[in-house]
ZAMARGU-4260 file (C-alpha; in steps of 0.2 Angstrom, whole numbers, plus 5000, padded with zeros to 4 digits):
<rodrens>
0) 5601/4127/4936 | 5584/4119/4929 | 5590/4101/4937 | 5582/4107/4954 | 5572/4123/4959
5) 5581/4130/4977 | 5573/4144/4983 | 5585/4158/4981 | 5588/4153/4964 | 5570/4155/4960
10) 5572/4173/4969 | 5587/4179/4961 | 5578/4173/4945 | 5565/4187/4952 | 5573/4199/4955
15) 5584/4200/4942 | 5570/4198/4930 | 5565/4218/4938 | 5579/4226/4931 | 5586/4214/4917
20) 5580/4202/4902 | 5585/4184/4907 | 5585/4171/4894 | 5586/4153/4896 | 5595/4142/4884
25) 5594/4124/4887 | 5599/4106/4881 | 5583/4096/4886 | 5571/4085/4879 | 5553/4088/4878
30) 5551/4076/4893 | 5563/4084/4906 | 5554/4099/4901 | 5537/4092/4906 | 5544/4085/4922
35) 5553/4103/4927 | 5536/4113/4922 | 5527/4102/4935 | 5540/4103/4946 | 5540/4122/4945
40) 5521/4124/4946 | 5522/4114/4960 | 5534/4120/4972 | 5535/4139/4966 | 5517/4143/4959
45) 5523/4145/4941 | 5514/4138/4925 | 5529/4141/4913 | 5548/4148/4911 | 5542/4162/4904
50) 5536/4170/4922 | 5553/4170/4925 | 5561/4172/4910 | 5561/4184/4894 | 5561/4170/4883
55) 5566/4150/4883 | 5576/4143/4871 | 5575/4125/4874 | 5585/4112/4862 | 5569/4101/4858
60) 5560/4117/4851 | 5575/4125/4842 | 5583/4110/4837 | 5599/4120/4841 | 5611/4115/4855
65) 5624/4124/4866 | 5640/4124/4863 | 5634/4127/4843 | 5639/4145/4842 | 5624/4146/4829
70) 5612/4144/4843 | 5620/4160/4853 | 5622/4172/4837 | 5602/4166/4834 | 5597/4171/4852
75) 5606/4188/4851 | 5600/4192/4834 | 5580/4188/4837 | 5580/4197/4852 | 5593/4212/4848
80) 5605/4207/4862 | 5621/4216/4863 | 5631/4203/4866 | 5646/4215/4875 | 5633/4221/4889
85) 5627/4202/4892 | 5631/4189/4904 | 5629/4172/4899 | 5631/4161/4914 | 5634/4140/4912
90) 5644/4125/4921 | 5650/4119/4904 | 5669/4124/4898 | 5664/4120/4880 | 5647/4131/4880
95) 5655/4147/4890 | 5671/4148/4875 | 5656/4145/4862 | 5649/4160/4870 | 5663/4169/4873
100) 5666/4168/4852 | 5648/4177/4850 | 5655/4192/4860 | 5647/4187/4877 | 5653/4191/4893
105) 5655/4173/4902 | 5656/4165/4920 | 5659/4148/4920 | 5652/4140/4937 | 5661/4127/4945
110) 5656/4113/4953 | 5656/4118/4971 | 5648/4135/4965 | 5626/4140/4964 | 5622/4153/4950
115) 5613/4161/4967 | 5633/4165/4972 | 5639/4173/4957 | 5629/4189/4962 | 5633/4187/4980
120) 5627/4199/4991 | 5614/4207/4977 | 5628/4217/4970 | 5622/4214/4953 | 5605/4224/4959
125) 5615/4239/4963 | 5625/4240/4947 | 5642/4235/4954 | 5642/4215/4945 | 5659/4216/4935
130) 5663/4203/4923
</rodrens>
C-alpha cells in the first residue's frame, strides 16, 4: 500500500478514517519513509501519515517488524484495540497468520488485488464488510 499513492487508495484511506481508526504498521527504513512523505505531500497535499492515519507504526521507529507477533499485541495494547472487531489487511502470508494469532480478523491480498477492492462498492461504509 505505501509503495505508490493511487488515488482511490488515498480516498478509501479518507473515508474510512470518518468512521473508523486506521493504523499503519509498516516494515521501512527511515529513508523510504522520507521518500513516501515527499511523495505524499507532493501528490496528495499531506505533510505526514498521520492525516490519514490514527497512528504509524513504522519498523525504524519501533524497532519491531511484522510478522513478530509482539509488534501486533504492542499496537492493540497501546491503543486499546479489540482485536476481534478489527481488520488488519496485508499482501504477506507470514504477517496475516501472525495477526491472526493476536485475535485479529485478516484478509490477505493477493497479488492481482488493490486494498481499494476489498471494500468494493463502499460496502464497508454502510456496515455490511464481513470478514
Amino acid at each position: 500500500m505505501i509503495g505508490d499513492f493511487p488515488l482511490q487508495r488515498i480516498r478509501l484511506l479518507e473515508n474510512l478514517r470518518e468512521k473508523y481508526k486506521i493504523f499503519l504498521l509498516s516494515n521501512t527504513n527511515k529513508i523510504h519513509y522520507n521518500l513516501y512523505i515527499r511523495k505524499l505531500e507532493k501528490e496528495y497535499g499531506y505533510k505526514n501519515f498521520s492525516e490519514l492515519f490514527e497512528k504509524s507504526y513504522l519498523s525504524f521507529n519501533t524497532g519491531m517488524r511484522k510478522p513478530d507477533k509482539f509488534f501486533f499485541d504492542f499496537v492493540i495494547i497501546q491503543n486499546n484495540i479489540k482485536p476481534k472487531e478489527t481488520l488488519f489487511i496485508d499482501d504477506s502470508f507470514q504477517n496475516t497468520e501472525s495477526a491472526k494469532q493476536t485475535g485479529l480478523k485478516t484478509y490477505l491480498l493477493s497479488e492481482k488485488e488493490d486494498v481499494a477492492d476489498v471494500f468494493g462498492n463502499s460496502s464497508i461504509f454502510a456496515g455490511n464488510c464481513n470478514f
